[in-house]
N, C-alpha and C positions, 0 to 999 in steps of 0.2 A: 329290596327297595323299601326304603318307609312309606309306612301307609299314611297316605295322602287321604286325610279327611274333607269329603268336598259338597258341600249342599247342593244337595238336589236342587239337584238342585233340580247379583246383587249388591247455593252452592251463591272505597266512594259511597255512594247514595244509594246507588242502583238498590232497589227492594225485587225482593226472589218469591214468587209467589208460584207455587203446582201448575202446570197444566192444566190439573182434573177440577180446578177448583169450576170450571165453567160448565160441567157435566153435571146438572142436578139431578139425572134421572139415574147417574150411575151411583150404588149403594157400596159397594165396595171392588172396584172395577179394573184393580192389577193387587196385584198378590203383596204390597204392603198399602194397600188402603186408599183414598179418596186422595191423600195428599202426601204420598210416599214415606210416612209417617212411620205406620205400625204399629198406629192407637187410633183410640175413637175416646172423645170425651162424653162424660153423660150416662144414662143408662145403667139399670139395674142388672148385670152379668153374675152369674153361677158362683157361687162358692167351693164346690163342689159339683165333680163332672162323674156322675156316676149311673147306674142303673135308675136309682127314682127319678132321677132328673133327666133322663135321655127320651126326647122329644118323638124322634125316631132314629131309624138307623137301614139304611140302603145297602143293598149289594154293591158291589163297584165291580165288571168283567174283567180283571187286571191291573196288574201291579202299577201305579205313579206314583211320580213323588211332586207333583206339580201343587200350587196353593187352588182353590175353587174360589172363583170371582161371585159378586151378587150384582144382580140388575131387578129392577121392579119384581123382587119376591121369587126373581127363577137363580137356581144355582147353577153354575157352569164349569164342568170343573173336567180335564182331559184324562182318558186311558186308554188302555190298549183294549179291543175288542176283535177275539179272534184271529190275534197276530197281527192285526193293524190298528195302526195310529186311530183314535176317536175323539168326537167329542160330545157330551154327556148334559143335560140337564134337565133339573128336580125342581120341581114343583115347593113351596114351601112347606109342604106334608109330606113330602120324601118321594114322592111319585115321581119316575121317570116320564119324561114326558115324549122326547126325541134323543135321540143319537142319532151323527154323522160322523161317520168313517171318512178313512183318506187312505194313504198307499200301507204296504208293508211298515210295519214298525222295524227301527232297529233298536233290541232292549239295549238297556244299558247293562259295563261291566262291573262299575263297582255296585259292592251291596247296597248301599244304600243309593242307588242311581236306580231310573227308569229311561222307556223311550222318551217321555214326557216328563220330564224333568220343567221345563218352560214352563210360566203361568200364562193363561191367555190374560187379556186385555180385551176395553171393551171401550168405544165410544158412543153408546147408547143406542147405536144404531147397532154395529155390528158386533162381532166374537172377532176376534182377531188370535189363531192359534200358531205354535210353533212348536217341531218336533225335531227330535235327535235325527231321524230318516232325512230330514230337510227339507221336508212340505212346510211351508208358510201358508194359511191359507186365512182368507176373512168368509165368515158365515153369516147372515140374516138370523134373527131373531125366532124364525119359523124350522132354520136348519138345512136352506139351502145353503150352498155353496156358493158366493160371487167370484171368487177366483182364487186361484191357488199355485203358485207355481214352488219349485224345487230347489232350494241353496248350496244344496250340495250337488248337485246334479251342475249346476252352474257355475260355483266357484269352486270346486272341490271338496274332499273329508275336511271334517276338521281334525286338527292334528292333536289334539288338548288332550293330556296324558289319561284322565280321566271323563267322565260325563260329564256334556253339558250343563251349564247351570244357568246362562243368563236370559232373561225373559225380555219379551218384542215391548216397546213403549211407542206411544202414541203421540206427533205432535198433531196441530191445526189440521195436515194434509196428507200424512202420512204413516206408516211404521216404519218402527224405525232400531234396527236391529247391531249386534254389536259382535263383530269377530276379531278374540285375541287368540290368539294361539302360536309355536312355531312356526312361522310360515308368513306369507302374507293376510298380514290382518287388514281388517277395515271395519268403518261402520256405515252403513248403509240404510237410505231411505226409498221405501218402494210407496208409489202409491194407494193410499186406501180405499180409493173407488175402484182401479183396474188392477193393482199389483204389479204395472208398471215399474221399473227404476225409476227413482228419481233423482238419487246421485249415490255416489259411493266414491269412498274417499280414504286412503291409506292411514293406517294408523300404527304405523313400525317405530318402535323403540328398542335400542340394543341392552338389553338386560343378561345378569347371571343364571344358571339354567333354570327353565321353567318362570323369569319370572313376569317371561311374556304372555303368560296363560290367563286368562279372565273370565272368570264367570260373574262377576258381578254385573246387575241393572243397571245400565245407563239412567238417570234422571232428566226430564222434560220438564224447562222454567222458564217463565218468563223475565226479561230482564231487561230492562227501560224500555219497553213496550216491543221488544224485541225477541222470541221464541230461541231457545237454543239448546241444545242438547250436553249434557255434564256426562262427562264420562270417566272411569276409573277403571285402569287397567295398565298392563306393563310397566308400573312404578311412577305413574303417571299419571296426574289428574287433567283432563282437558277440555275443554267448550266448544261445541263447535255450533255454528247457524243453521237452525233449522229445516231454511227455506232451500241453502244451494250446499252444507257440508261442511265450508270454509272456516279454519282451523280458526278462535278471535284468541283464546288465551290460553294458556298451562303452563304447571308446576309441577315438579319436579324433584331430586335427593329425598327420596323416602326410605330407600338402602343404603344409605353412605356405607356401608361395611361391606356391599355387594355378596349379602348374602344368598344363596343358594337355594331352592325346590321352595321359593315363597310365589306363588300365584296369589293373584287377586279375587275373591269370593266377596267377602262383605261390603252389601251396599251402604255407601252413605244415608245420612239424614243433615238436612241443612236448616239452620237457624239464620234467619233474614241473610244476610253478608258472609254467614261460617260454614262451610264444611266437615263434616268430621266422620270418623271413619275409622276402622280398624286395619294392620294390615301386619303378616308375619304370623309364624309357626308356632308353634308350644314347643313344640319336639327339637329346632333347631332354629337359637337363638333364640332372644323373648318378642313376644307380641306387642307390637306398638298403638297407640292410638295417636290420632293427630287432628289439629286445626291450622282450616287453612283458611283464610281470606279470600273471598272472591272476584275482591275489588280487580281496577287494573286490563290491563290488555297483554297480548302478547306472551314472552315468556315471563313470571313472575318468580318463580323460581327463589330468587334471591332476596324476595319482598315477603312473602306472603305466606310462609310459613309462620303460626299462631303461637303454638302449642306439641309440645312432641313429649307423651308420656311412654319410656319403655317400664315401666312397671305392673301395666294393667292393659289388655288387650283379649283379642278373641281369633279365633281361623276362619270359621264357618258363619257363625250364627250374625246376621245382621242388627246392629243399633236401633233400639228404638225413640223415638221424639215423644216429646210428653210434660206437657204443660212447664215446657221453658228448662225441660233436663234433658241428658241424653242417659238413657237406659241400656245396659252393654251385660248381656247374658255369655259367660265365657263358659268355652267347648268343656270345662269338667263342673260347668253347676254354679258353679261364682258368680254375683250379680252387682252389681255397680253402678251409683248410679252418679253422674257428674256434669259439673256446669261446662255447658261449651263454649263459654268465651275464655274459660283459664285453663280448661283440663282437670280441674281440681275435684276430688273423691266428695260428693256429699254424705254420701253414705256406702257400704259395702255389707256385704251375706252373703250367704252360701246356701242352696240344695240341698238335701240328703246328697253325701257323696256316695259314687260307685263307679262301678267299671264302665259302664254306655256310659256314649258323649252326646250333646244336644246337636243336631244338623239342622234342625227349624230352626228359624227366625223366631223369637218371642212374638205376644202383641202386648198390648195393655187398652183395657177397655174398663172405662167406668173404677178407675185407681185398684181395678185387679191385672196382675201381670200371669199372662197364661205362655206356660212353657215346658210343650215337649221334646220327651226324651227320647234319643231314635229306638229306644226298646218299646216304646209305645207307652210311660209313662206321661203323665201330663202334670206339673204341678202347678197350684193356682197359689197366687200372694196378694197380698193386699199391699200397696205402697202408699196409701193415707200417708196425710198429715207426718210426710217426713220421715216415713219409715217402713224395714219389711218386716212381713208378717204371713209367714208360712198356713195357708189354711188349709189346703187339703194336696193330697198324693192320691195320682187316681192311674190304676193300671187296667189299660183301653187294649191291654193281651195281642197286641200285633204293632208293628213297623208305623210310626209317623214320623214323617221328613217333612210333607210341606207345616206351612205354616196356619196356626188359628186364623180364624175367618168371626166378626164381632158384628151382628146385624138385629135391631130391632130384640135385644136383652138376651137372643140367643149366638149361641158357639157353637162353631160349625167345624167338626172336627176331622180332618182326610187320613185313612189308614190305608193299610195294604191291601186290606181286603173290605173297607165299608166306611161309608160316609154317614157318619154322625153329626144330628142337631138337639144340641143340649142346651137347658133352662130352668127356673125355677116356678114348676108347676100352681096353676093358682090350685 
């Protein structure tokens, strides 16, 4: 079988604005940022990510590959402890301060998978965690427990050839969770106060093998004052109402060729009205990006494709958004950066090339682009004034998969074996 690279593991008038943008207390509170971005503007960030400049650095009890959320100066970030699912948070001096457990872990099989693949989320009130075992649970700020119930226990395995990948989002009233897989899929909203259902809603597309597999994030936006959930997955871009599930629009032909063992991994990033996105293999057939238009109801299918580049594309790594470009970090080190309303290359580079492939997501913080490589390199760039500029290669000697975390001028780095916070010393 080819080896299926899988991040650990991710939209008229109408104007599209984050969910998170109403959360002022959360600092960086789902696993690409305040506003599903995967930047942060401002701010003086590292040059280099090395020993003088490592702030501290924490044990971590257990292999994840999840990203570490920030809430008022606590980091929060999921492992295994002990054989069981955890969840873990540091002080901003690296102090653990509490851990809360939940049931048995199930690790993960691929290498670069954990049980904790998911990012938590946070509505400033709570942790909101999700685990490959299928505990979903919300925690208090202290490390209680509010509730916690089991999604596999409930609707059964998932059937998705490899590890989990996509993480719980947050609207007004709920989480709000996302199953593709063989089998019946759906996406489902439980309550945030009790863990209640609050609907669940099919989401079956007939696709070529595998390419009903989704690990990518759903997105949460608002839209003519309306809450709705953007999903991506099974070949399939979709919207659906916040409040009650109900399907308003999708799009559709992103395989015309109906090719073969393509899952769905990278989440979008959305420019007012545009979508855009990666989607397709390296290994078979080329990787696509595309734009799509949001406008519209219903199926748009026929309307609403923007833009469709097969020359330039990614598997794993997720798009970053960044002062008006889209930023596309591809699986062997390639970087690209391009306008979303035409598709068109503003500029292009490359990594040191080598054998490891990148499974993080990029970030860019303060016009530096921080990106690791699943061997545990980290390189940092500078993308100024229109251009890249390779500054430093920093080898962090162990496994990172989640992604950089950019808070108050430091980088917060997650490895296999320790959490790192990196800066530039006064």
């Amino acid at each position: 079988m080819l080896k299926l690279r899988v991040a650990v593991a991710l939209l008229s008038f109408w104007f599209v604005v984050p969910a998170f943008c109403s959360e002022p207390t959360a600092d960086w509170p789902s696993w690409r940022g305040p506003d599903d971005s995967g930047s942060l503007e401002g701010g003086t960030y590292p040059a280099e990510l090395t020993a003088k400049n490592t702030i501290w650095k924490a044990d971590l009890p257990g292999k994840g590959c999840s990203t570490p959320i920030i809430l008022q100066d606590r980091i929060y970030i999921t492992a295994p402890v002990d054989g069981k699912d955890a969840l873990l948070v540091f002080d901003s001096a690296g102090k653990r301060l509490w851990q809360t457990e939940f049931a048995q872990e199930n690790p993960g099989k691929h290498r670069n998978g954990s049980g904790c693949n998911a990012s938590p989320v946070t509505d400033g009130r709570h942790i909101y965690v999700y685990f490959k075992s299928g505990t979903l649970a919300a925690v208090d700020l202290e490390g209680h427990v509010v509730w916690q119930t089991n999604i596999v226990e409930r609707y059964g395995e998932v059937t998705l050839y490899w590890d989990h990948g996509t993480s719980p989002v947050l609207t007004a009233n709920s989480v709000v969770l996302a199953r593709m897989h063989n089998g019946e899929s759906w996406l489902a909203a439980f309550d945030k106060a009790s863990g209640e259902l609050s609907w669940k809603t099919a989401r079956n597309f007939e696709t070529p093998q595998e390419g009903d597999h989704g690990y990518a994030t759903p997105l949460v936006l608002n839209r003519n004052d309306r809450e709705v959930i953007l999903t991506w997955g099974a070949e399939h871009l979709t919207m659906h109402d916040a409040v009650n599930g109900n399907l308003l629009w999708t799009c559709g032909n992103f395989n015309p060729a109906s090719e073969k063992l393509w899952p769905s991994i990278s989440t979008p990033v959305i420019f007012d009205d545009t979508a855009v996105f990666a989607f397709g293999r390296n290994d078979r057939g080329k990787p696509r990006m595309h734009g799509v238009s949001l406008s519209g109801k219903d199926d748009v299918t026929p309307t609403n494709h923007l833009w469709t580049r097969d020359d330039v594309g990614t598997f794993v790594p997720s798009p970053v958004k960044y002062q008006g470009h889209v930023y596309l970090l591809r699986d062997g080190g390639e970087v690209e950066c391009l306008d979303p309303e035409t598709g068109r290359t503003v500029w292009a580079d490359q990594f040191p090339r080598h054998r490891a492939n990148y499974y993080s997501s990029p970030i860019i913080a303060g016009d530096r682009l921080y990106a690791p490589r699943e061997d545990g390199v980290v390189f940092v760039a500078s993308i100024a004034n229109g251009r890249f500029e390779l500054l430093s290669e920093n080898d962090f000697e162990q496994p990172i998969i989640g992604s950089p975390v950019p808070h108050n001028n430091r980088i917060y780095i997650r490895g296999e074996q320790h959490l790192f916070c990196l800066g530039d010393k006064p």
